[in-house]
C-alpha positions in Angstrom: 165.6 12.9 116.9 163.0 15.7 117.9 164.1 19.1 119.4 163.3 18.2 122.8 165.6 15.3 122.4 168.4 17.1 120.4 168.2 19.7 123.2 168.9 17.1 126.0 171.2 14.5 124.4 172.9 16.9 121.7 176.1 18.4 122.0 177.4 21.6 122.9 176.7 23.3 119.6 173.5 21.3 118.9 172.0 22.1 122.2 172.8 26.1 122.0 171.2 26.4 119.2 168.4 24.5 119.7 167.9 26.4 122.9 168.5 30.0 120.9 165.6 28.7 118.3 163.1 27.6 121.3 163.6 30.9 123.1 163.2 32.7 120.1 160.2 30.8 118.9 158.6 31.2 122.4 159.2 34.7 122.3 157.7 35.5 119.0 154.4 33.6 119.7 154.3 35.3 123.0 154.2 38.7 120.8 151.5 37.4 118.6 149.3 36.2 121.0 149.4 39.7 123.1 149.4 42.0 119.9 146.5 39.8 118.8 144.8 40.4 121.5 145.7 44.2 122.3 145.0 45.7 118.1 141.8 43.7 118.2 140.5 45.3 120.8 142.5 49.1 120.6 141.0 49.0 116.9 137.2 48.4 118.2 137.7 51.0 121.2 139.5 53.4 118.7 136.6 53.9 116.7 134.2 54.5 120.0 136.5 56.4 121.5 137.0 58.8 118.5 132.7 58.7 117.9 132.2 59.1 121.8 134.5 62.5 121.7 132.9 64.2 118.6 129.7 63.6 120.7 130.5 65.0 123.8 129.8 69.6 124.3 132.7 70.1 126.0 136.5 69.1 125.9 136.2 68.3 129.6 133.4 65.9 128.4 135.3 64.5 125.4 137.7 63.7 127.8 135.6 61.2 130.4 133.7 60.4 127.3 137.4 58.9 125.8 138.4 57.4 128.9 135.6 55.7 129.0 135.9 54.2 125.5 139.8 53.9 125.4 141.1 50.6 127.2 144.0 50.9 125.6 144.6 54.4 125.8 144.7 54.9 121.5 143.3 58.3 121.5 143.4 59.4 125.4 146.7 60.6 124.9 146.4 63.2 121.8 142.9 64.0 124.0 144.5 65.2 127.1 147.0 66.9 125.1 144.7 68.4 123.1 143.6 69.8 126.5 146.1 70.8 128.2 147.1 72.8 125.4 143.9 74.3 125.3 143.6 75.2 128.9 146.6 76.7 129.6 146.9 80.8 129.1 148.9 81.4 126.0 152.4 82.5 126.8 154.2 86.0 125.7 157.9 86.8 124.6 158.5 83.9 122.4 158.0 83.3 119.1 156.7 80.1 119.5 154.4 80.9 122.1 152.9 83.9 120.8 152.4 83.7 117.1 152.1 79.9 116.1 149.3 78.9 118.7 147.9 76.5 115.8 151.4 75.1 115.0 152.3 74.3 118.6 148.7 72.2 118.7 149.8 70.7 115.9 153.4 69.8 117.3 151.6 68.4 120.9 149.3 66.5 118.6 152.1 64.8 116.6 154.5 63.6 119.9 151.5 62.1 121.7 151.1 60.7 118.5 154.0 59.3 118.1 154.1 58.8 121.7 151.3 56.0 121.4 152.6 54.0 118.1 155.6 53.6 119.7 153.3 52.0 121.9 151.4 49.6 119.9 154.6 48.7 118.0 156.0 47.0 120.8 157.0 43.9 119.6 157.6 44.9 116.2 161.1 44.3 116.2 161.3 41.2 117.7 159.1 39.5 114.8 161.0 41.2 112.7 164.7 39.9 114.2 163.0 36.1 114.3 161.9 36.3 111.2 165.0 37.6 109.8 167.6 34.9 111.7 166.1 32.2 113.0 166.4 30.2 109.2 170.5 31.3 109.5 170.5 30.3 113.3 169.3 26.8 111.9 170.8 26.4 108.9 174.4 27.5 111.1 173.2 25.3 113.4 172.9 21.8 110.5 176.3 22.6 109.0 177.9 22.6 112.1 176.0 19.1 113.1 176.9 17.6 109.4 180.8 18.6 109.8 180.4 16.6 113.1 178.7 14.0 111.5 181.5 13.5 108.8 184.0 13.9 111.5 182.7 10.9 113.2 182.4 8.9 109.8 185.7 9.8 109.2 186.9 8.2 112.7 184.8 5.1 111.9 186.2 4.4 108.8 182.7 3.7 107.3 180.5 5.5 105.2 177.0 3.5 104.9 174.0 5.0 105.3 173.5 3.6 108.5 176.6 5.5 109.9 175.1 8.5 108.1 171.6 8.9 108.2 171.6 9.5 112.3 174.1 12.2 112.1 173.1 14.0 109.3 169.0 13.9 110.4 170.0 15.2 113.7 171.6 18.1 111.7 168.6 19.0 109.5 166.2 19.4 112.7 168.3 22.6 113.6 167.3 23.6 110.1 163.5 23.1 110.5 163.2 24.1 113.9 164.8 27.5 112.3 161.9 27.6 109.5 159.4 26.5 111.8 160.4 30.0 114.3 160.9 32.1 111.9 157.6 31.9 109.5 154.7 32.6 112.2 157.5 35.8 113.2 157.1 37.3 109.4 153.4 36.5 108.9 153.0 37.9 112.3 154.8 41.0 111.2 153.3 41.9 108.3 149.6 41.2 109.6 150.7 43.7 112.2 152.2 45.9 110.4 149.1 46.5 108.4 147.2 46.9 111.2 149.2 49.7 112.7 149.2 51.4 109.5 145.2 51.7 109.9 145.4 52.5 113.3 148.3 55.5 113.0 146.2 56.5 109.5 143.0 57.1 111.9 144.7 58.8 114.9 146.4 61.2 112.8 143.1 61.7 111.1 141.8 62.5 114.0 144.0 65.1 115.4 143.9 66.6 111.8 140.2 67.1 112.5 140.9 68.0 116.3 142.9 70.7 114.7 140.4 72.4 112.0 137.8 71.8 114.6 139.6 74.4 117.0 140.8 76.6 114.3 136.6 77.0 113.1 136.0 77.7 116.7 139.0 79.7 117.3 137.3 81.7 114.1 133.7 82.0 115.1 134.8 83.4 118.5 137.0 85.8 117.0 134.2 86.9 114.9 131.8 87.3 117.4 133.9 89.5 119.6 
């Protein structure tokens, strides 16, 4: 019996699960195909982007210059950020505002950082979830179809293989169907995973440098005046 078949002339329990395992399945690959498609080209647009700002004269510049680059808006966010903090007057009468210009960059930097891998993690926890229980939603899903087996062997009064066989192959499909969701879920994940690693390792370089850039400037003007 094939899973289409179990999931129209199964039973109650055979037919849930079955229906749980496609939708999770369907899910998943719907997550790779999309991240697939959105890191391939965030990682390609984050390097121009990042290249395309250090060229630019002006932070107004950097900025079209980014926008320009950044489809998938990877660095746009710590960008305009960057320059909004810049632009606006600094404040008096609070700690914060007054004497820690540098650290409250910093802190803008960070949550639009964080701000965009929460992003590109979507997903993440999906793969994660299929991976983790679709092999239990299976294997729950062939003991409950051999305990009806037996049952029904038990109210035949045979046990050949014949009578057994059927029940007990219609069983072990919930079982690969589980396997067969849950292992293109964890390679998924971990190919992602790595991938956002190398893209949160090059954004956070780059508002490291956005910082020390600013700070030298910040420096040079205060020594010309």
């Amino acid at each position: 019996m094939t899973l289409l078949e179990q999931l129209m002339q199964g039973d109650g329990v055979s037919r849930g699960v079955t229906a749980l395992l496609l939708a999770m399945s369907i899910g998943s690959w719907v997550v790779i195909l999309w991240k697939t498609w959105f890191l391939r080209g965030g990682t390609r647009d984050l390097l121009r982007s990042v290249a395309a700002f250090w060229q630019a004269q002006a932070l107004d510049e950097a900025v079209d210059h980014v926008r320009a680059f950044d489809r998938n808006t990877l660095v746009l966010p710590s960008v305009l950020a960057l320059q909004g903090m810049t632009s606006a007057p600094a404040a008096k009468g609070s700690l914060g505002a007054s004497g820690a210009r540098d650290a409250r960059l910093t802190r803008v930097l960070r949550v639009a950082l964080h701000g965009t891998m929460r992003r590109v993690s979507a997903g993440q926890i999906l793969l994660a979830t299929v991976g983790a229980t679709a092999p239990f939603v299976g294997l729950l899903g062939t003991v409950l179809g051999i305990i009806d087996a037996f049952r029904q062997i038990g109210q035949q009064g045979t046990a050949s293989i014949a009578a057994v066989a059927p029940g007990v192959a219609e069983a072990l499909v919930a079982t690969a169907a589980g396997l067969f969701a849950a292992i293109p879920a964890v390679i998924g994940y971990n190919y992602f995973l790595s991938k956002l690693r190398k893209i949160a390792f090059k954004t956070e370089a780059f508002s490291i440098e956005c910082v020390n850039a600013l700070q030298a400037r910040s420096k040079q003007i205060g020594v010309r005046g």
